[in-house]
Backbone as CSV, one residue per row, in Angstrom:
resi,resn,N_x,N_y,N_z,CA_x,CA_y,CA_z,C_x,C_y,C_z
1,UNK,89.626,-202.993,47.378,90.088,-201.650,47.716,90.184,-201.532,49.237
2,UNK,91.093,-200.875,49.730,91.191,-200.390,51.336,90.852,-199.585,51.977
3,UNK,90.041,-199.754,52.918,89.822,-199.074,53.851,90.229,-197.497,54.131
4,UNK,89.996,-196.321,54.214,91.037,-195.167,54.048,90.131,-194.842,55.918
5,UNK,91.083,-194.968,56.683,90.959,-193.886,57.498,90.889,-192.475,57.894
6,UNK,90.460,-191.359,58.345,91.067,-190.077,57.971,91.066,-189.547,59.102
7,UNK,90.789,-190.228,60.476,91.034,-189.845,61.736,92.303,-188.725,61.655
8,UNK,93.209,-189.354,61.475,94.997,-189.000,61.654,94.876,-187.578,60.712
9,UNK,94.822,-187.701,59.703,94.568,-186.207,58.498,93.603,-185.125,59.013
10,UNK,91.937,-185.342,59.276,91.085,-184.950,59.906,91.608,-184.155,60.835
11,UNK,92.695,-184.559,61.761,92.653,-184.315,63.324,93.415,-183.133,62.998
12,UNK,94.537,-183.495,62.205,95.468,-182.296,61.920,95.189,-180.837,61.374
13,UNK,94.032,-181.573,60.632,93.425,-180.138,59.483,92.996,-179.157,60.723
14,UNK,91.634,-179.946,61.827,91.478,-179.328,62.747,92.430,-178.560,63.561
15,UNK,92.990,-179.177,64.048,94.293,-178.615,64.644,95.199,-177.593,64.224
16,UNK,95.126,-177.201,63.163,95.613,-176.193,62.304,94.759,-175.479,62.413
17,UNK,93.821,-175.357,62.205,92.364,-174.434,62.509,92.414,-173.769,63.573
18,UNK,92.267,-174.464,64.559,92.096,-174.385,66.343,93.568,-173.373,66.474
19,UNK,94.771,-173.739,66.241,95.990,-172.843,66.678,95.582,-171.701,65.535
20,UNK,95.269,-171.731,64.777,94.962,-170.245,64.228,93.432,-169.045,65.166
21,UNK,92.897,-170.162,65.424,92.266,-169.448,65.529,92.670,-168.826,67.684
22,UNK,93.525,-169.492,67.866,93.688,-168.793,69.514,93.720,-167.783,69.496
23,UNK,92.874,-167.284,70.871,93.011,-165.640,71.279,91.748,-165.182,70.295
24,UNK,90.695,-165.647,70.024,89.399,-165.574,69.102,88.885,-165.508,70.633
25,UNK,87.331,-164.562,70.349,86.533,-164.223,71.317,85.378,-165.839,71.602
26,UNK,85.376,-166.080,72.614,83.599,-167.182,72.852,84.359,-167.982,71.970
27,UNK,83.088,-168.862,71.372,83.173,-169.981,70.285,84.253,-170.179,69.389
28,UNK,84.314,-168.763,69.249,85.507,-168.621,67.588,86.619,-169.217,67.984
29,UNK,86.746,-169.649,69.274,88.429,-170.381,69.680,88.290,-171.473,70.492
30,UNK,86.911,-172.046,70.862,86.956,-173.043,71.108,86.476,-174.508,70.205
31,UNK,85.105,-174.092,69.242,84.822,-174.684,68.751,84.611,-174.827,66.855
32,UNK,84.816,-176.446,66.943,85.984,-176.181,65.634,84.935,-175.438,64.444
33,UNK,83.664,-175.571,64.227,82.588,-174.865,63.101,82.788,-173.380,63.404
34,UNK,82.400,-173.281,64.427,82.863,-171.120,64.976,84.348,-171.253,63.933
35,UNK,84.966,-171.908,64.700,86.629,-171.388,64.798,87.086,-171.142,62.844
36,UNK,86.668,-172.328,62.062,86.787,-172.644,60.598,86.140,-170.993,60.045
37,UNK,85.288,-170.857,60.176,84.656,-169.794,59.970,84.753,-168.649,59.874
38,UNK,85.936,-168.029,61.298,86.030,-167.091,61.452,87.494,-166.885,60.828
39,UNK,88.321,-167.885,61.056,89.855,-168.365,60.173,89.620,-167.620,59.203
40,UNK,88.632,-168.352,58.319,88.285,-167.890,56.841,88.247,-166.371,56.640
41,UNK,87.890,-166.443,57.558,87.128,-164.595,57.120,88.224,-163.931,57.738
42,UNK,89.189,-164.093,58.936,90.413,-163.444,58.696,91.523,-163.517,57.903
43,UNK,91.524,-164.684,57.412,92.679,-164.760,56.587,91.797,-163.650,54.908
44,UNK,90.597,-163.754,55.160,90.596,-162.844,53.853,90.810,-161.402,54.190
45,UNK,90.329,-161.333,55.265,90.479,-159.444,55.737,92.630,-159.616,55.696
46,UNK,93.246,-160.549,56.122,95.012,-159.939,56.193,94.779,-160.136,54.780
47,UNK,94.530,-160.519,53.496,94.729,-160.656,52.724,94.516,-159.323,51.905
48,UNK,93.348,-158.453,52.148,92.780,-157.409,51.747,93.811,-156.223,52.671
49,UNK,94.140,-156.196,53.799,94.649,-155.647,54.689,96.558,-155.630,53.871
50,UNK,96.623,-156.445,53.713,98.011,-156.408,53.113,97.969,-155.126,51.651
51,UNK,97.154,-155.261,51.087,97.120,-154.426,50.077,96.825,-152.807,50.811
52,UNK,95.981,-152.883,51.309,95.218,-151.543,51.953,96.761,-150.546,52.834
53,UNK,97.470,-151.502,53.141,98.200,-150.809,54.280,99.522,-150.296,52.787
54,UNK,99.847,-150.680,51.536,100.394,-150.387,50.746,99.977,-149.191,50.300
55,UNK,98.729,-148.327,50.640,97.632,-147.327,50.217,97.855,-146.211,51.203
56,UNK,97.713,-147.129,52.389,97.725,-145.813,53.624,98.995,-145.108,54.049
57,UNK,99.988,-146.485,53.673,101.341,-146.127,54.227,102.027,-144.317,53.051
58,UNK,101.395,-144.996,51.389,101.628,-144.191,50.412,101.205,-142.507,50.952
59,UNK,99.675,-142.484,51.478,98.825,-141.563,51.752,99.153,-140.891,52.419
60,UNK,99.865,-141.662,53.976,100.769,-140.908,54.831,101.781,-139.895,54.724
61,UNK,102.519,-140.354,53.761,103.897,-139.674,52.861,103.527,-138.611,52.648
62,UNK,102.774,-138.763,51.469,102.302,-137.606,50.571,101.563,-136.201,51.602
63,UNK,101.307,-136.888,52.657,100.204,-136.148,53.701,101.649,-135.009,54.420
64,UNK,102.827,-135.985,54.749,104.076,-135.057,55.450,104.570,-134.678,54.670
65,UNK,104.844,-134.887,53.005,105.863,-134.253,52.022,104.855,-132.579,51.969
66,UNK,103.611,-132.502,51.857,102.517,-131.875,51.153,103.043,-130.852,52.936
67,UNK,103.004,-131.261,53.572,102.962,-130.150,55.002,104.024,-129.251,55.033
68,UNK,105.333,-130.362,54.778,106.797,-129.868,54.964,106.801,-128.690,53.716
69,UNK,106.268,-129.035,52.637,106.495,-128.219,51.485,105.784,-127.324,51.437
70,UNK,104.737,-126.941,52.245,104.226,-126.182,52.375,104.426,-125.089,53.525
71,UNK,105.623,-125.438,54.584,106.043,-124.654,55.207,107.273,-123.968,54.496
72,UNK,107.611,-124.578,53.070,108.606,-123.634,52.677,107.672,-123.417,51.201
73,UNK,106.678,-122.735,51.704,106.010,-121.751,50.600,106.051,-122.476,48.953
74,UNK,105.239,-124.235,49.414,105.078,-124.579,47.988,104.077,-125.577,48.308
75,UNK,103.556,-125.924,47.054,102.416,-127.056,47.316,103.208,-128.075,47.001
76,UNK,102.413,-129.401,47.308,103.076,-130.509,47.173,103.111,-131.154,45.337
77,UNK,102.149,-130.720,44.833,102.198,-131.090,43.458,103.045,-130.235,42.603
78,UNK,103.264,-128.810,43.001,104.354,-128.740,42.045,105.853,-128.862,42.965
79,UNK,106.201,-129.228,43.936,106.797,-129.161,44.561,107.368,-131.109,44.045
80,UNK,106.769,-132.035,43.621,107.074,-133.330,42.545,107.053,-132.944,41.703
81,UNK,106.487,-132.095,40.662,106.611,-131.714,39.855,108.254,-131.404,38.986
82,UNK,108.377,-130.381,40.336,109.944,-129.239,40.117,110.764,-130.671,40.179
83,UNK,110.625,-131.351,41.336,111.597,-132.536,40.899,112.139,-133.627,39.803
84,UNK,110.480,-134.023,39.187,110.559,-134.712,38.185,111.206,-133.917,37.172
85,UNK,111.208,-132.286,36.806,111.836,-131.798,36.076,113.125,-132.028,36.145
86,UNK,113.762,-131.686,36.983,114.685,-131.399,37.463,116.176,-133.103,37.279
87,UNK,115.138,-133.956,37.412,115.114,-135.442,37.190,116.352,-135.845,38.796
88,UNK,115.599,-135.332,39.599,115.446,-136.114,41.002,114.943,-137.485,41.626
89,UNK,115.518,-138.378,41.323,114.468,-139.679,41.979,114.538,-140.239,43.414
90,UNK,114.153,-139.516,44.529,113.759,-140.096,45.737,112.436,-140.127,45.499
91,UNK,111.916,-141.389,46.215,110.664,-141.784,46.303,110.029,-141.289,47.457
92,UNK,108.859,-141.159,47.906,107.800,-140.704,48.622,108.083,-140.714,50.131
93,UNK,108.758,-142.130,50.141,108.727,-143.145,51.450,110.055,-141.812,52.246
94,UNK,110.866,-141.426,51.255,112.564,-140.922,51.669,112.171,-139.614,51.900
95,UNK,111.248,-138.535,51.155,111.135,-137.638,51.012,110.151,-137.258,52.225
96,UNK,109.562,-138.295,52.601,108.144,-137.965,53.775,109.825,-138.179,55.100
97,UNK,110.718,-139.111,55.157,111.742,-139.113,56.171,112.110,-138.141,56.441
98,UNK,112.582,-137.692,54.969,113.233,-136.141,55.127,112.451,-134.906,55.946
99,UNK,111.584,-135.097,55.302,110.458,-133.629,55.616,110.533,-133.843,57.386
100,UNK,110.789,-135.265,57.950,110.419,-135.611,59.141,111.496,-135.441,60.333
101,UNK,112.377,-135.962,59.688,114.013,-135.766,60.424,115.518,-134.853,59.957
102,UNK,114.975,-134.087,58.589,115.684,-133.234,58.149,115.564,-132.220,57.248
103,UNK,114.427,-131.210,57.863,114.022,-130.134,57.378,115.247,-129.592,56.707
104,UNK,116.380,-129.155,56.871,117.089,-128.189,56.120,117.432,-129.287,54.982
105,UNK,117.170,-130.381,54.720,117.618,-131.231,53.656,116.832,-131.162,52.674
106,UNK,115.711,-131.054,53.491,113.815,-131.019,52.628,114.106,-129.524,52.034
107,UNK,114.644,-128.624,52.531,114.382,-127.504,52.217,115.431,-127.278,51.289
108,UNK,116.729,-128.119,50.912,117.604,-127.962,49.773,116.630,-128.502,48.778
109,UNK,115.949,-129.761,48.977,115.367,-130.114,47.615,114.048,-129.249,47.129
110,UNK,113.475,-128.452,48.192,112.295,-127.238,47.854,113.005,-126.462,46.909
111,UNK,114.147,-125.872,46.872,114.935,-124.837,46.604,115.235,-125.880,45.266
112,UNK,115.957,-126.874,44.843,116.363,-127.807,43.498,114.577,-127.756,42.767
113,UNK,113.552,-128.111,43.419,112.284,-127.687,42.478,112.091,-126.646,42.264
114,UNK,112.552,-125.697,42.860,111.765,-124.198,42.911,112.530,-123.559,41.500
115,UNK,113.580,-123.905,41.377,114.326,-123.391,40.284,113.610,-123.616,38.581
């Protein structure tokens, strides 16, 4: 059987490590046990972070649809409500735009729920 070197493989794995981890505080970017370590534990926080920001971005919406609709004398739950009746489908993301850059537009679709 032969010999397996792993210098050449080894070096690379490191090296992949080390460029992830640049711009890490002390140890975490110079040395390769810090650096492996802390990799790990960021790549799990973007991993968790990717989901979370799908949550906040939602939360946001609902936070400007709920304001806007409430400056034209409605709450935000029946104010989706009147829509889903109505069978309106803009989503959250369009409706928080609206409320943001085109109040009298927001305020045609207050008026299509209110009915």
């Amino acid at each position: 059987m032969a010999r397996i070197k792993r210098a050449v493989n080894a070096h690379k794995s490191r090296r992949k490590v080390m460029k992830l981890a640049k711009g890490y505080w002390g140890a975490k970017s110079k040395q390769y046990r810090a650096a492996k370590e802390q990799v790990a534990r960021s790549l799990r926080f973007a991993f968790v972070g990717r989901k979370l920001r799908k949550r906040e971005f939602r939360r946001l919406w609902i936070t400007r649809i709920n304001a806007a609709a409430r400056l034209n004398g409605m709450s935000y739950s029946t104010f989706i409500s009147g829509l889903k009746k109505h069978n309106v489908q803009v989503n959250r993301k369009m409706l928080a735009d609206l409320a943001v850059n085109d109040p009298a537009g927001f305020a045609g679709l207050v008026e299509i729920a209110r009915k």
